[in-house]
C-alpha positions as CSV (number, residue, x, y, z in Angstrom):
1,X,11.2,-3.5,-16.4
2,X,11.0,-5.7,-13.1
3,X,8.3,-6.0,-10.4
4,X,9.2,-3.4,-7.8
5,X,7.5,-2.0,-4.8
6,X,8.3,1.4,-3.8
7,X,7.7,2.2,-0.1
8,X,6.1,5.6,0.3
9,X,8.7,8.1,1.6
10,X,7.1,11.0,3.3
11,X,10.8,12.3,4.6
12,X,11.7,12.8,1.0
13,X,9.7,15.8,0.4
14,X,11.0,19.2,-0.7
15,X,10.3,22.1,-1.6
16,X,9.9,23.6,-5.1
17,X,10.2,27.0,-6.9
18,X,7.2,26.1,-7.9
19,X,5.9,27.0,-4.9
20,X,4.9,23.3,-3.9
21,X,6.1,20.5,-2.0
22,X,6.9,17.3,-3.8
23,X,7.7,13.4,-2.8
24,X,8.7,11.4,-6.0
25,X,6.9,8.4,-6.2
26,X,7.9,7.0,-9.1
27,X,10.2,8.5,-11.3
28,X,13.4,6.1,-12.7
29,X,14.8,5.8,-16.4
30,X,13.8,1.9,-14.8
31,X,10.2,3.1,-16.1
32,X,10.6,5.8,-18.3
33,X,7.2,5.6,-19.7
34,X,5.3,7.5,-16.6
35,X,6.5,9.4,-13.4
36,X,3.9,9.8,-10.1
37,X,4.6,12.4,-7.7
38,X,2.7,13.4,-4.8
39,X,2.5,17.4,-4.7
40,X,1.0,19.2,-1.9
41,X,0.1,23.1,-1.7
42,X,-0.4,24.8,1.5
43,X,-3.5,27.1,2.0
44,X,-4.0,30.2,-0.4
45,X,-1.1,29.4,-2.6
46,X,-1.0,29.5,-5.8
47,X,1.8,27.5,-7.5
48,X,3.8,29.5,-10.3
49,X,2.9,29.8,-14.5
50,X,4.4,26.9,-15.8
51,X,4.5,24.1,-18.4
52,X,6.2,20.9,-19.8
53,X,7.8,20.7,-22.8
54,X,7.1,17.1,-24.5
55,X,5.1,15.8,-21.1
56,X,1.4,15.2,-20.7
57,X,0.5,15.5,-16.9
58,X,-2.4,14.1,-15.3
59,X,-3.3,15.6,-11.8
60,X,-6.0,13.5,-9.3
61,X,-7.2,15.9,-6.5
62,X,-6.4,13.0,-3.2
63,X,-7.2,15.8,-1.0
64,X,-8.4,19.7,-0.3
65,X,-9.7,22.0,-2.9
66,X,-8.5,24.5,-5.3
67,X,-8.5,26.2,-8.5
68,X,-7.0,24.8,-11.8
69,X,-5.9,27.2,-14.8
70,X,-5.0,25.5,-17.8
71,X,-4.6,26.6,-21.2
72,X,-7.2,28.3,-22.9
73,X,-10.0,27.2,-20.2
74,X,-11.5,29.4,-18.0
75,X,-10.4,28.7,-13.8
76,X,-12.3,25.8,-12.9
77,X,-12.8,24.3,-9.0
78,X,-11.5,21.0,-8.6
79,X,-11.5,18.5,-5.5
80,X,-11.2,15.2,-4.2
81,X,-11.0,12.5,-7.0
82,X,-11.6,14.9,-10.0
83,X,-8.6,14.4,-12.9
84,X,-7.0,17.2,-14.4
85,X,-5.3,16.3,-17.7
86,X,-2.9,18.9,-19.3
87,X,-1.7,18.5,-22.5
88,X,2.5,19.0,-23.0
89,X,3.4,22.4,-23.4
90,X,0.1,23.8,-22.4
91,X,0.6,26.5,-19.6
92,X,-1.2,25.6,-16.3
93,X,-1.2,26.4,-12.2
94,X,-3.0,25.4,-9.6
95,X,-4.6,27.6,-6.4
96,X,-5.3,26.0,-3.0
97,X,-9.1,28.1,-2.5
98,X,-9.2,25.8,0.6
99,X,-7.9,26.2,4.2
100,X,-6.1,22.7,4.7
101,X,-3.2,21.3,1.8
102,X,-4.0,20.6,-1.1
103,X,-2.8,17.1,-2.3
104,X,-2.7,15.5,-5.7
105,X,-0.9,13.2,-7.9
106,X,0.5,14.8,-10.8
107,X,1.3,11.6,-13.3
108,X,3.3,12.6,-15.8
109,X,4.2,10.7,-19.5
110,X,7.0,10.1,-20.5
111,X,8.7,10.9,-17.1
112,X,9.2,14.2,-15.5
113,X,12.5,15.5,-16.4
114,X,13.1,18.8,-14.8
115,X,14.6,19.9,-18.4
116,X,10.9,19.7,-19.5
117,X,9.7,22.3,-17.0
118,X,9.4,25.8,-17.9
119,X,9.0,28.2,-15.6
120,X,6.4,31.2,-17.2
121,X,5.7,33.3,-14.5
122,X,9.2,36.0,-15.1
123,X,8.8,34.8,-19.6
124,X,5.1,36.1,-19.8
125,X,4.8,38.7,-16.7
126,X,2.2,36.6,-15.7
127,X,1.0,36.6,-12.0
């Protein structure tokens, strides 16, 4: 690996069907040991049932306030600076209880790969 900066590149967001916006941050088979992301979800969403195969994911709350479901845990609030760590393969969502975005890192190790996500709303009939 080499020193790098990466300037941040608000223009590069898009939009997900997960139901969230993303702007990659960091994610190169340059560093395949971690991947940042800056995911933002507007007011009363709720992004979809999901999970990664073979990927921890961290999330820290930058901004706004919401509702993280995770495993076997019961709904818990989060907001600014709290960390959210999700083991791999453990389902999880997140709902923006707030009325501005919701912002967070989701740091993910090894990399995200999008063959690691698994979409579980449509497997499980979950809402």
């Amino acid at each position: 690996m080499k020193e790098t900066i990466l300037p941040f590149s608000p223009e590069k967001e898009y939009f997900t069907e997960e139901l969230c916006h993303i702007i990659e941050l960091s994610n190169s088979d340059k560093d395949e040991d971690v991947s940042i992301a800056q995911a933002r979800v507007e007011a009363g969403v709720s992004t979809r049932w999901h999970r990664l195969k073979n990927t921890v994911e961290r999330y820290y709350i930058v901004s706004g306030e919401g509702q993280v479901e995770i495993g076997d845990l019961s709904a818990r609030q989060v907001s600014i600076g709290d960390v959210v760590i999700i083991p791999a393969s453990c389902p999880q969502r997140i709902h923006n209880t707030g009325d501005k975005d919701l912002i967070f890192l989701a740091i993910c190790s090894p990399r995200f790969l999008q063959e690691s996500y698994e979409d579980l709303s449509q497997k499980n009939n979950l809402s």
